[in-house]
Backbone as CSV, one residue per row, in Angstrom:
resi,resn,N_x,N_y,N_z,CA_x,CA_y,CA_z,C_x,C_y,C_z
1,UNK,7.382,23.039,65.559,6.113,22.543,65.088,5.142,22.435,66.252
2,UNK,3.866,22.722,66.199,3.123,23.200,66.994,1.799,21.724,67.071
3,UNK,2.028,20.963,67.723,0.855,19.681,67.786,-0.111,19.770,67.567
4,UNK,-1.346,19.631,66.734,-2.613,19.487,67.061,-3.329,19.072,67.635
5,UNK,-4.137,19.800,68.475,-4.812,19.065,69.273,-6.087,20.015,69.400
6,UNK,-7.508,19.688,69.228,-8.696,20.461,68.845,-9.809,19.473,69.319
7,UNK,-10.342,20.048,70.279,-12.330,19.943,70.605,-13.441,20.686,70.133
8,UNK,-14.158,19.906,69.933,-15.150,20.173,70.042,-16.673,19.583,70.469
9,UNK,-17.404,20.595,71.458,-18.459,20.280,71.976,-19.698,20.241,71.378
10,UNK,-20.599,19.245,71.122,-21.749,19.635,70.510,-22.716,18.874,71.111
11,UNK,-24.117,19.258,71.620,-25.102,18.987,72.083,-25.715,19.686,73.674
12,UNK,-26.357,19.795,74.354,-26.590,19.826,75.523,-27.326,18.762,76.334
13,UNK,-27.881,18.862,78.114,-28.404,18.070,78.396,-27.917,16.448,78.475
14,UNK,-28.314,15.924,77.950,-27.950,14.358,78.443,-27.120,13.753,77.195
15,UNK,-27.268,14.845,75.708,-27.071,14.094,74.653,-25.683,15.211,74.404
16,UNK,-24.784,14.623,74.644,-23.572,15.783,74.205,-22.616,14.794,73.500
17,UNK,-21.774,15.323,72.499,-20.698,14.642,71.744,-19.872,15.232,71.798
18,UNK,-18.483,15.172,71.728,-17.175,15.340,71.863,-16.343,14.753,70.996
19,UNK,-16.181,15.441,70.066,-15.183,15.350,68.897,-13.771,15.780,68.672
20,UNK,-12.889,14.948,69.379,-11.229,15.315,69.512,-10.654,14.873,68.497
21,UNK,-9.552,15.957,68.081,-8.778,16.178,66.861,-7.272,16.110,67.076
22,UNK,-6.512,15.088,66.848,-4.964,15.673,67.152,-4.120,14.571,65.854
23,UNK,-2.788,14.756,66.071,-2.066,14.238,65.734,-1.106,13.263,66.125
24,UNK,-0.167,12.481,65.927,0.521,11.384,66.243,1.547,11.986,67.621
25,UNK,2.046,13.513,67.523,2.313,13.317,68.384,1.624,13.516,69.621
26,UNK,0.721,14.290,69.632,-0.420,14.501,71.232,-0.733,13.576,71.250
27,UNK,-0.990,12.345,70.508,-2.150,11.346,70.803,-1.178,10.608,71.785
28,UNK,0.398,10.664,71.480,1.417,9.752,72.006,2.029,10.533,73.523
29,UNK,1.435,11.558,73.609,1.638,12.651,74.709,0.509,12.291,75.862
30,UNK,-0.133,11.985,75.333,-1.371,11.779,75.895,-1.172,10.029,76.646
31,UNK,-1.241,9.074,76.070,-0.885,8.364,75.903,0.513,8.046,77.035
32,UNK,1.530,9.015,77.167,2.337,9.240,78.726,1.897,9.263,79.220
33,UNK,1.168,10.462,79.308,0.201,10.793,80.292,-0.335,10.044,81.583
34,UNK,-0.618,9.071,80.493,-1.990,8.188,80.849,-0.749,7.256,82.478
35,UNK,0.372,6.809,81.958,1.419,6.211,82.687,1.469,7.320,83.896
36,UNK,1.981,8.170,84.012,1.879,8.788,85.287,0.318,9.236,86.182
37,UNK,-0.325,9.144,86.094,-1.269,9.232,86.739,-2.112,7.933,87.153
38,UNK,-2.486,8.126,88.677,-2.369,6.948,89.421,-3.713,6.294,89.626
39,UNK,-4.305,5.607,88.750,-6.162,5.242,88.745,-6.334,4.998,89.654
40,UNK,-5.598,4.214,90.392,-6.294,3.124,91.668,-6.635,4.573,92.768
41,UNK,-5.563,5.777,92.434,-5.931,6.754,93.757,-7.684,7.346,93.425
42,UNK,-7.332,7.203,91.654,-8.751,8.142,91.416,-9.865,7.449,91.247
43,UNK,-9.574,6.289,91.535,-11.044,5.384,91.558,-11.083,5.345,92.910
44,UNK,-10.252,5.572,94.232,-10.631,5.319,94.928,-11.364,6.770,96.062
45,UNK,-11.240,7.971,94.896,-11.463,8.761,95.153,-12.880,9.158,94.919
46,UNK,-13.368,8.290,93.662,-14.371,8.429,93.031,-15.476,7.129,93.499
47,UNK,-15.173,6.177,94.511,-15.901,5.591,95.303,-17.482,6.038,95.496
48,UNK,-17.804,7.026,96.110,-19.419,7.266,96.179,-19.587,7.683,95.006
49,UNK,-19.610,8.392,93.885,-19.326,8.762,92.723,-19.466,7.921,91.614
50,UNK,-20.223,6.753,91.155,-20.384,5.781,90.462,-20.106,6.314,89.056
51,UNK,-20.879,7.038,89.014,-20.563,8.085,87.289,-19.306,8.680,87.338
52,UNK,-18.521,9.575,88.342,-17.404,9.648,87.800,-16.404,8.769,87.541
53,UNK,-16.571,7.738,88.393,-15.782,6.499,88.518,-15.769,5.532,86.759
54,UNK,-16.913,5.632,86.739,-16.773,4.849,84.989,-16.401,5.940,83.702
55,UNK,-16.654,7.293,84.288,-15.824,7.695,83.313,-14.777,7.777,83.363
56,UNK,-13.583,7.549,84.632,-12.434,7.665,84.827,-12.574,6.317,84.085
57,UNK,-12.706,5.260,84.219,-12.443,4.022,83.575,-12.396,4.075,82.139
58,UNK,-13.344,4.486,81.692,-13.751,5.490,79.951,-12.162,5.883,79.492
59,UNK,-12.179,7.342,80.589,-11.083,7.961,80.556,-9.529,7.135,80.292
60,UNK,-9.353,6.129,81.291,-8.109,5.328,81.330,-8.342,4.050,79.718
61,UNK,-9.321,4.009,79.354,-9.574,3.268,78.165,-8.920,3.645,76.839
62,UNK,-9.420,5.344,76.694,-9.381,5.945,75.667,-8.012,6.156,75.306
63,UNK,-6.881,6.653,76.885,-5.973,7.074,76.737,-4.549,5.882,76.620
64,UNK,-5.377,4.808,76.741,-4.582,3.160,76.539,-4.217,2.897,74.787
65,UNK,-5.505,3.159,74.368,-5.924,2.796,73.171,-5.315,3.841,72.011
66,UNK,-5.193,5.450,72.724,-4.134,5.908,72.107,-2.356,5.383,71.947
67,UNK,-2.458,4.530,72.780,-0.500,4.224,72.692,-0.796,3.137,71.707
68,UNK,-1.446,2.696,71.253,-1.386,1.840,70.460,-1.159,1.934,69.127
């Protein structure tokens, strides 16, 4: 069985949306994921970087909220 997992991009410029599609198990794949990879390195990587830095935070949000 083959997971779903599907994007899509819509907008340009400043106004863009992102519409992700999956199932119980990617969301829970994802969701590992999230456990091995090390924030404190990538926030501290993303230091001058204010915008990437809160979307890594975004990022570590979204992928929390999937294990749930």
């Amino acid at each position: 069985m083959q997971a779903l997992f599907d994007y899509k991009l819509n907008g340009n410029g400043d106004a863009i949306r992102l519409d992700i599609s999956l199932d119980s198990v990617s969301a829970k794949a994802l969701a590992r994921l999230d456990r091995h990879i090390n924030w404190s390195d990538i926030l501290k990587l993303t230091e001058n970087d204010p915008e990437a830095a809160n979307a890594a935070e975004r990022l570590h949000t979204v992928l929390q909220h999937l294990a749930q």
